[in-house]
C-alpha positions in Angstrom: 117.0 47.4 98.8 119.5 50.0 98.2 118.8 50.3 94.6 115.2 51.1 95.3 116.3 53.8 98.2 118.9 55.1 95.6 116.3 55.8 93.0 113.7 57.1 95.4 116.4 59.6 96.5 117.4 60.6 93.5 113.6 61.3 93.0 113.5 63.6 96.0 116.4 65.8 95.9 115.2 66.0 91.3 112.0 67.3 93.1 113.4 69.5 95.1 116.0 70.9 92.9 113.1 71.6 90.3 110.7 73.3 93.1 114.1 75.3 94.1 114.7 76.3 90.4 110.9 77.3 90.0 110.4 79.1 92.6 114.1 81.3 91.1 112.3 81.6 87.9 109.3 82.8 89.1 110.6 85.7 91.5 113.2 86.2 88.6 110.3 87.2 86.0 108.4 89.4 88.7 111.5 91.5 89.2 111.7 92.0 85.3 107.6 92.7 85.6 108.1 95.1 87.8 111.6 96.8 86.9 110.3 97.1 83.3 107.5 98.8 84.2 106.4 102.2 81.7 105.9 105.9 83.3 102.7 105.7 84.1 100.5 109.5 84.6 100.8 108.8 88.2 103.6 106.6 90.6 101.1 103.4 92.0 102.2 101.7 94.8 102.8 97.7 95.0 101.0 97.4 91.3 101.6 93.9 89.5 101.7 93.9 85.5 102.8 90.2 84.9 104.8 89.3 82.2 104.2 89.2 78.8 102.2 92.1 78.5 101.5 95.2 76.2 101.2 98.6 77.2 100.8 101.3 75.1 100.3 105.5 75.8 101.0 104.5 79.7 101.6 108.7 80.2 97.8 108.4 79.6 96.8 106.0 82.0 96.2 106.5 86.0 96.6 103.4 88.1 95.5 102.8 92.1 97.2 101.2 94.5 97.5 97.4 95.0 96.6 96.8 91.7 97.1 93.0 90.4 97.0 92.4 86.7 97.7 89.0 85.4 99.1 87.7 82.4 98.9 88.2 78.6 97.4 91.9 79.3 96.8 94.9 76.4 96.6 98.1 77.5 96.2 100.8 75.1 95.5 104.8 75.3 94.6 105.2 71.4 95.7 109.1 70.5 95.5 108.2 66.5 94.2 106.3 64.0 95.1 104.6 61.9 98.1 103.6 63.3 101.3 102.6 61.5 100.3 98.8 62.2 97.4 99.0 60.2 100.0 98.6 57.1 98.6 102.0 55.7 100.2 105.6 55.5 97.0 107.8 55.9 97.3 111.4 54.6 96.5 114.1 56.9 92.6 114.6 56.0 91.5 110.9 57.4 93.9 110.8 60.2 91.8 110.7 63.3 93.3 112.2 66.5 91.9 111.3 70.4 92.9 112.3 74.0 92.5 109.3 75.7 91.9 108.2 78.9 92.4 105.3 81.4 91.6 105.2 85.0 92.3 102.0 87.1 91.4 102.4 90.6 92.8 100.8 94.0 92.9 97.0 94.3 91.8 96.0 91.0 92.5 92.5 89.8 92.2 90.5 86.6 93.2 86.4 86.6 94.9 87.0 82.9 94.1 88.5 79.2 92.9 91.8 80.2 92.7 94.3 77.1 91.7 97.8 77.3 91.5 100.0 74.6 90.5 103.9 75.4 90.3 106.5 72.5 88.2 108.5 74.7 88.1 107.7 78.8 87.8 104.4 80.4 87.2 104.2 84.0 87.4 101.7 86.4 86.7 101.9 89.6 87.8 100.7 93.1 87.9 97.4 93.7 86.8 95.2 90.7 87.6 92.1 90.1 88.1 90.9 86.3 87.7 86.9 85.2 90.2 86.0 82.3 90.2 87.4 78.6 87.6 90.6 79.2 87.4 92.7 76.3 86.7 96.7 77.4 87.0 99.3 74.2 85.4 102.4 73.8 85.1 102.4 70.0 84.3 100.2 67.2 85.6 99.7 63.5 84.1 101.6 61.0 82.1 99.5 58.3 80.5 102.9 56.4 81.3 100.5 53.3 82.8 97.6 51.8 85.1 99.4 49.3 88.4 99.1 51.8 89.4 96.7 54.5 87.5 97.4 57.9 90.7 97.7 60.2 91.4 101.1 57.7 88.1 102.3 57.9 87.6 105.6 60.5 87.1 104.7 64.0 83.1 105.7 65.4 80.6 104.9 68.3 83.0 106.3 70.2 81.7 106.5 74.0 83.0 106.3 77.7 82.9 103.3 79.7 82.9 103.2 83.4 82.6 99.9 85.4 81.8 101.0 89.1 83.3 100.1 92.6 83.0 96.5 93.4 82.2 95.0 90.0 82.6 91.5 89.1 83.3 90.7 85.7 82.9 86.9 84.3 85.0 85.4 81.7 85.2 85.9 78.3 83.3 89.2 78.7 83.0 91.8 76.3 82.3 95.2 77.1 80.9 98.0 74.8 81.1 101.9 74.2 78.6 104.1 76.1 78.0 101.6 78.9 78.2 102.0 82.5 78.0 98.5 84.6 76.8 100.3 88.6 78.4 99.4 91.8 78.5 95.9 92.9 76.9 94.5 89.7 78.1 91.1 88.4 78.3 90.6 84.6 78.2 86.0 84.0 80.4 84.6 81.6 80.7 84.7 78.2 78.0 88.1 78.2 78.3 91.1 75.4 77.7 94.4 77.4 76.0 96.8 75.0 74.1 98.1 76.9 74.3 100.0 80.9 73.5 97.6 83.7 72.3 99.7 86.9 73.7 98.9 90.6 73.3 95.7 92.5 72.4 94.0 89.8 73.2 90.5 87.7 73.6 90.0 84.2 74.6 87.9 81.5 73.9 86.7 78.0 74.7 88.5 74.3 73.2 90.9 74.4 73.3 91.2 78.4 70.5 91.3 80.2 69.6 91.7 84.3 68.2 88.6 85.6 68.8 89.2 90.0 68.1 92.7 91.3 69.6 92.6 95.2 66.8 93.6 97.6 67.6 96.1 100.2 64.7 95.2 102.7 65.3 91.6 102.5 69.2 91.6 101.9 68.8 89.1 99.0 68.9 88.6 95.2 65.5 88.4 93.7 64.7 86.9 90.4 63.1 89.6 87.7 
């Protein structure tokens, strides 16, 4: 009847509006994205850095082309420590001082939670693909001692990363100084990277370890 045609109408053009209104929103927040973007060392073409995001020391940081970054990202070229954030005014003598590094290559992409943290160099190459939440920093706390809070304690272990062309990275991964993950490698879920992975290669697990080695000859992965 017509109260059942009314109501189903009113449904529609609620639907509609709401898609309409969504779909504003949405190209209304990449705008801001990508008119708020920092000076980064270099001008990258058609680069998405969704919204909310934190980016700090971008004059340090040298970013490809085509480059899609999700959500809920942290990107940060380190140049001292401590920092004012650590809630501690550090005299002169234990203020640490870094060049850092970040290189992000063409047509990178990471689904969301992306952090990055370079005192020294972090390198990624071409065409990786990052999961969500991936964890990449070149240095570790200190914990020489137990006498004052670890966040305050001297950075160390500082070493480069570099994660070559083609990677994929699973979620939830963490990736330590020193280590190098080789072209076309995949790194599974949930895996701590402590240690170098070598190309063509898979791996997961805490620490990560290779379990598939791709075979040339027979253009498949074999089990080790």
């Amino acid at each position: 009847d017509g109260a059942v045609m009314y109501t189903t109408l009113k449904k529609t053009v609620k639907r509609k509006l709401a898609i309409k209104i969504g779909t504003m929103l949405e190209k209304f927040s990449a705008d801001i994205a990508f008119h708020s973007l920092p000076q980064f060392a270099n001008r990258p073409e058609n680069l998405t850095l969704a919204l909310p995001r934190r980016i700090h020391g971008a004059e340090f940081m040298t970013i490809g082309n085509d480059v899609c970054i999700g959500p809920n990202s942290l990107l940060m070229a380190i140049t001292n420590y401590p920092a004012s954030t650590m809630h501690r005014v550090a005299d002169a003598s234990s203020m640490q001082e870094f060049t850092p590094q970040i290189v992000i290559g063409n047509r990178v992409s990471a689904t969301g939670g992306l952090q990055i943290a370079a005192l020294m160099k972090i390198c990624v190459e071409d065409d990786v693909m990052f999961a969500t939440n991936i964890n990449i920093t070149d240095a570790l706390h200190g914990f020489e001692h137990t006498s004052e809070p670890y966040k305050q304690q001297p950075m160390f272990r500082i070493a480069p990363i570099t994660i070559q062309r083609g990677c994929w990275i699973g979620q939830n991964t963490v990736i330590l100084p020193g280590v190098t993950i080789g072209e076309m490698s995949i790194i599974g879920a949930n895996s701590v990277v402590s240690h170098s992975i070598p190309p063509r290669s898979i791996a997961f697990g805490s620490p990560a370890k290779v379990v598939k080695k791709w075979d040339e000859v027979g253009e498949r992965w074999l089990c080790l």
